[in-house]
C-alpha positions in Angstrom: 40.9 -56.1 88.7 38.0 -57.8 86.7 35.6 -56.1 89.4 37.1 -52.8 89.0 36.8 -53.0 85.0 33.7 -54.0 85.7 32.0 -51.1 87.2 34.0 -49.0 85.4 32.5 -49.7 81.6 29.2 -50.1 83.7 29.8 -46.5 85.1 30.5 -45.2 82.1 27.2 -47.1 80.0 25.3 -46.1 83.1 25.8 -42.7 82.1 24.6 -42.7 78.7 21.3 -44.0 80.1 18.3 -41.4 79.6 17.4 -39.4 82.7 14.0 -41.4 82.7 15.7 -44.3 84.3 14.7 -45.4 87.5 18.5 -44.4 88.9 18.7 -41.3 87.1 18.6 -39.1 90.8 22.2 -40.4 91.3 24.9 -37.7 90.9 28.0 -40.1 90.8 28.6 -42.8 88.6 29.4 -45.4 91.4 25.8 -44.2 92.9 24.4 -45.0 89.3 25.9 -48.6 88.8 25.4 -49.9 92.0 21.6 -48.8 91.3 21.5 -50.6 88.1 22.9 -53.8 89.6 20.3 -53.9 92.1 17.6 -53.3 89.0 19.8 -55.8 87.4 19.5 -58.0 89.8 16.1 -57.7 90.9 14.8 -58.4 87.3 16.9 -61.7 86.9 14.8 -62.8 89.8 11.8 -62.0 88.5 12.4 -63.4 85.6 13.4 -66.5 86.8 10.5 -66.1 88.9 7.9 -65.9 85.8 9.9 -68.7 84.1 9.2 -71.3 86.7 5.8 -70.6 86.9 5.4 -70.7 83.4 7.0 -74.0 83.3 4.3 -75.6 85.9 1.9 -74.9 83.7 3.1 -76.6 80.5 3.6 -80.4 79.6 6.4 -82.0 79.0 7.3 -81.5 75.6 6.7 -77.9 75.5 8.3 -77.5 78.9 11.8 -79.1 77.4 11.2 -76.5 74.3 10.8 -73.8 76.3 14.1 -74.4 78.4 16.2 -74.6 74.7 14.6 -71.5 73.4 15.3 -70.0 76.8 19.0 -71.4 76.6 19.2 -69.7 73.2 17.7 -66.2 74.9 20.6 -66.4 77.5 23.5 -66.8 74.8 21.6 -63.8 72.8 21.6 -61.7 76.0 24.9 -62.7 76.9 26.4 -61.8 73.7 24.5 -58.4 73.0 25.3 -57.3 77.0 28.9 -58.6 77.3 30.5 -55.2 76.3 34.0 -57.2 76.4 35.1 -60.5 77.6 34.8 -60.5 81.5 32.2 -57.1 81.4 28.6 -56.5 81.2 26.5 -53.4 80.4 24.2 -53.9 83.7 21.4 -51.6 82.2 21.3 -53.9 78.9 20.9 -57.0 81.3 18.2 -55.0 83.0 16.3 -54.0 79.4 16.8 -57.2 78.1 15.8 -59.0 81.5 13.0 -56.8 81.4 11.5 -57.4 77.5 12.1 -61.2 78.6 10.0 -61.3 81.5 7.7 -59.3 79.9 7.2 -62.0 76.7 6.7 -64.9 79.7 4.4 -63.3 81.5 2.4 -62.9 79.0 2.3 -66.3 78.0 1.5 -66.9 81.6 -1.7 -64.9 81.8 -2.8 -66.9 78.2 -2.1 -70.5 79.7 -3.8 -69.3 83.0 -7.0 -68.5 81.4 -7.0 -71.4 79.7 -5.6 -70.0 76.4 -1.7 -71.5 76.5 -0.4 -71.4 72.9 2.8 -73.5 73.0 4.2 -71.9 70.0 4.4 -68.7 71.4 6.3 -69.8 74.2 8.7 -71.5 72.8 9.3 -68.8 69.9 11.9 -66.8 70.1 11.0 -63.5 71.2 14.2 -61.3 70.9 
């Protein structure tokens, strides 16, 4: 039952997603949701991806700041995605994945040339 409310309010947000979306070629709303769990899923990885990296390249202290403020980003994306208990809005996991990953990488490229500024990456960035 949880699985089918699920995709349900995800079909339905799905569809109030502008046609510039990378799933917008989908007809039918099943088509469209199972698209934006893939991109869903696909950008958790990545971000997870970016995260760790990030984290090899810090010490210590900022390392255990980094995994509070990113704690703090999950509860914010958590709360502003979770359409109702027990449901997500997929494409707002994706967006908000995607802004995320975007803020780390970033910080990345900085402490890879040599430029890390370890309040930046611990700020919160939502």
């Amino acid at each position: 039952m949880l699985k089918k409310t699920l995709l349900a309010v995800s079909a339905v947000i799905a569809c109030q997603v502008s046609l510039g979306d990378p799933c917008s070629r989908y007809n039918t709303s099943y088509d469209r949701t199972y698209c934006l769990s893939k991109l869903f899923v696909e950008s958790d990885n990545e971000l997870n991806e970016v995260y760790k990296e990030l984290r090899q390249k810090i010490d210590g202290g900022t390392r255990e700041k980094l995994k509070q403020t990113q704690l703090s980003w999950i509860k914010y994306r958590n709360n502003r995605c979770e359409t109702q208990p027990g449901t997500i809005n997929v494409d707002c996991n994706y967006e908000v994945n995607r802004v995320r990953t975007e803020y780390l990488r970033d910080r990345l490229r900085e402490c890879k040339t040599g430029a890390c500024d370890k309040n930046a990456i611990v700020r919160p960035s939502w």
